[in-house]
C-alpha positions in Angstrom: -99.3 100.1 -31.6 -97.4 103.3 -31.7 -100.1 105.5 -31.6 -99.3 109.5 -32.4 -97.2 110.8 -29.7 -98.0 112.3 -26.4 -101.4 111.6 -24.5 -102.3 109.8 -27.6 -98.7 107.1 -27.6 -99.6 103.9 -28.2 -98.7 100.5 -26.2 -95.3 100.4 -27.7 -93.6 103.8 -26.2 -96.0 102.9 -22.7 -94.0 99.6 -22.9 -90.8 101.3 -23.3 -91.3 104.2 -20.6 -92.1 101.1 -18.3 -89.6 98.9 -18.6 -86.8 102.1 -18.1 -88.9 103.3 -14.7 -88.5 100.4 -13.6 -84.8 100.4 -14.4 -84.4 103.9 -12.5 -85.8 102.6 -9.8 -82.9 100.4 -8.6 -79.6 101.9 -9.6 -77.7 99.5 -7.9 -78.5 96.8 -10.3 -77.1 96.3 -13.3 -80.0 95.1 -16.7 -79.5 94.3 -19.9 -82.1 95.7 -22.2 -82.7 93.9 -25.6 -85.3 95.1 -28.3 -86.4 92.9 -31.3 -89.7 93.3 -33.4 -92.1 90.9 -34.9 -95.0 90.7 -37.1 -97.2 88.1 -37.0 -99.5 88.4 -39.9 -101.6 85.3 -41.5 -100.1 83.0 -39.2 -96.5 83.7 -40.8 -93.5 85.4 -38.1 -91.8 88.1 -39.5 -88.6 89.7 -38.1 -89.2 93.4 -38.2 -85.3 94.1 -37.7 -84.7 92.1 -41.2 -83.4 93.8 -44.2 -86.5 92.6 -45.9 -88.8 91.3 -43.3 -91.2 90.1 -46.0 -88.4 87.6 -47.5 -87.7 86.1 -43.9 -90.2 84.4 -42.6 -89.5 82.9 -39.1 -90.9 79.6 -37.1 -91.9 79.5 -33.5 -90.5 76.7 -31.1 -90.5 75.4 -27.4 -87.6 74.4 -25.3 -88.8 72.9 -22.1 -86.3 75.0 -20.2 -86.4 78.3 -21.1 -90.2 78.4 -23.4 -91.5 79.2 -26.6 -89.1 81.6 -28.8 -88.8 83.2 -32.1 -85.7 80.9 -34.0 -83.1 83.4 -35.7 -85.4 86.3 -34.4 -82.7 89.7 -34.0 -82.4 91.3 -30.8 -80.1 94.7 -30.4 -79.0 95.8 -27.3 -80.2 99.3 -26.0 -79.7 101.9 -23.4 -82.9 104.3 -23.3 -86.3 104.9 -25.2 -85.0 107.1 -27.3 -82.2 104.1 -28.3 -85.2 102.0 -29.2 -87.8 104.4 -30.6 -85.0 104.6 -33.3 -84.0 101.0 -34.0 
């Protein structure tokens, strides 16, 4: 998923350097850019962001408005790739 830098990064950074291209490409508009990681593993939802992702295991639901979400899944806000290659 994160692959080992350069030629050879995985889908993660590629995500990342996509989504702020994108953003560079219209100035005049204003985003808001939040990052939260998962783990699904054996069927169980894992919040990556947890202090101890293990211990907190999370449930998928569905509101008919908005979709299927991750409840009391963390999000942080960030403001470049660099911002979320370190959270």
């Amino acid at each position: 998923m994160t692959g080992k830098g350069g030629e050879l990064r995985g889908i993660i950074p590629r995500g990342f350097e996509q989504i702020f291209y994108g953003i560079e490409l219209k100035p005049d508009v204003q985003f808001l850019v939040r990052v939260s990681y998962l783990e699904i593993y054996n069927e169980e939802i894992y919040d990556l962001l947890a202090t101890n992702p293990t211990n907190n295991k999370l449930q998928m639901r569905e509101n008919s408005e908005t979709g299927c979400y991750v409840k009391d899944l963390q999000s942080l806000v960030v403001k470049s790739i660099e911002e979320m290659q370190e959270i």
